[in-house]
C-alpha positions in Angstrom: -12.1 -24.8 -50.3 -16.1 -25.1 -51.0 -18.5 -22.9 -50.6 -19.5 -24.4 -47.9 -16.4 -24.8 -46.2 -16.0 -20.8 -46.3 -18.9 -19.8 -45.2 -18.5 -22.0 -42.1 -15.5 -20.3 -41.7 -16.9 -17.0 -42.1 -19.5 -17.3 -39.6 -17.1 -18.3 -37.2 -14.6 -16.2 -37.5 -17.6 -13.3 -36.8 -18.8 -15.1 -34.3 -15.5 -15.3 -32.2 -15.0 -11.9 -32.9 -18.5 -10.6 -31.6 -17.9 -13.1 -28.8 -14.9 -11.9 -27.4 -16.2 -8.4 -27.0 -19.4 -9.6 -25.8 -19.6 -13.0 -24.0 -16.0 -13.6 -23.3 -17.1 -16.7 -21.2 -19.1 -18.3 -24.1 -15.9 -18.0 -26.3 -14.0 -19.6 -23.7 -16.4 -22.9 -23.2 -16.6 -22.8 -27.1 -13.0 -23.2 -27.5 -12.4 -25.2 -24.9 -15.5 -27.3 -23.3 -14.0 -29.3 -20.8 -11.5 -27.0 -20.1 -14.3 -25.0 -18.5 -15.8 -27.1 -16.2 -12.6 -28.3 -14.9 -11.6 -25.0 -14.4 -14.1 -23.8 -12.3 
């Protein structure tokens, strides 16, 4: 694994955690774009 590749992985690994107690909906359309719209 590069650099690179971890801190990618780092940042979103926070992110979805900060997400999911914060903007539960953006997490959702994040992980799952169409999935959203359709849904609604």
């Amino acid at each position: 694994m590069t650099q690179v590749q971890f801190l990618l992985l780092a940042f979103s690994e926070g992110f979805l955690r900060f997400g999911r107690r914060v903007y539960p909906d953006v997490v959702n359309f994040a992980s799952n774009p169409f999935g959203g719209f359709v849904g609604r």
